[in-house]
N, C-alpha and C positions, 0 to 999 in steps of 0.2 A: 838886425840881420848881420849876421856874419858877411868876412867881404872875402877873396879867394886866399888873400895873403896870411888871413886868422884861420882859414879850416886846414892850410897846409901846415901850420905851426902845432895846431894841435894834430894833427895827425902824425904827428913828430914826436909828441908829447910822452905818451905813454901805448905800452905793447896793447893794451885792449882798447884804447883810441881808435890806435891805427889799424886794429883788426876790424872795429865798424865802421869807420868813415872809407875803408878798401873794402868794405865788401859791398858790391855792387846794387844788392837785391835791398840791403838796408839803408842805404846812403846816396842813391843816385838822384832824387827829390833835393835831397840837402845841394848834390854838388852842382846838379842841375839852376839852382834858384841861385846859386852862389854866384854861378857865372852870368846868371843874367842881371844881377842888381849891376853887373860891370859894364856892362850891353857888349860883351862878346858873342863872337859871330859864333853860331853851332858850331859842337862838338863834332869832327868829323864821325865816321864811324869806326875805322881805326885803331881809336885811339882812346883809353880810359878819361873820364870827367878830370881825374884829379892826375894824369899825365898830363893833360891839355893845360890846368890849369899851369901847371908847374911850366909846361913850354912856353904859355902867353906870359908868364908873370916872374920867374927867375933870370938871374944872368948867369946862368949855366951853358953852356955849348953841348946841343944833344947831335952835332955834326957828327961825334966818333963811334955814336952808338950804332950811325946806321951802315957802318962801312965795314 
């Protein structure tokens, strides 16, 4: 099992990576199981699987995105 930090890498990887692990209808099983091997709390609704993940798991500041 993949862990969230390996399916953001690879979705980083290559343009038709990230075209199927971003699209919803093909990949929300993966990203959905991804976050739970971590025992993260639900996905709000919000908010894509693989935003979420990147907010619980980067040291990025998403503070300026929402102002």
């Amino acid at each position: 099992m993949l862990c969230p930090n390996d399916l953001l890498s690879l979705c980083r990887s290559t343009k038709d990576m990230r075209a199927f692990l971003l699209n919803r209808s093909t990949s929300i099983v993966i990203w959905k199981r991804c976050l739970a091997s971590i025992e993260a709390p639900e996905c709000p609704p919000y908010i894509s699987e693989p935003a979420y993940a990147c907010l619980l798991l980067e040291k990025t500041c998403y503070v300026s995105w929402f102002l």
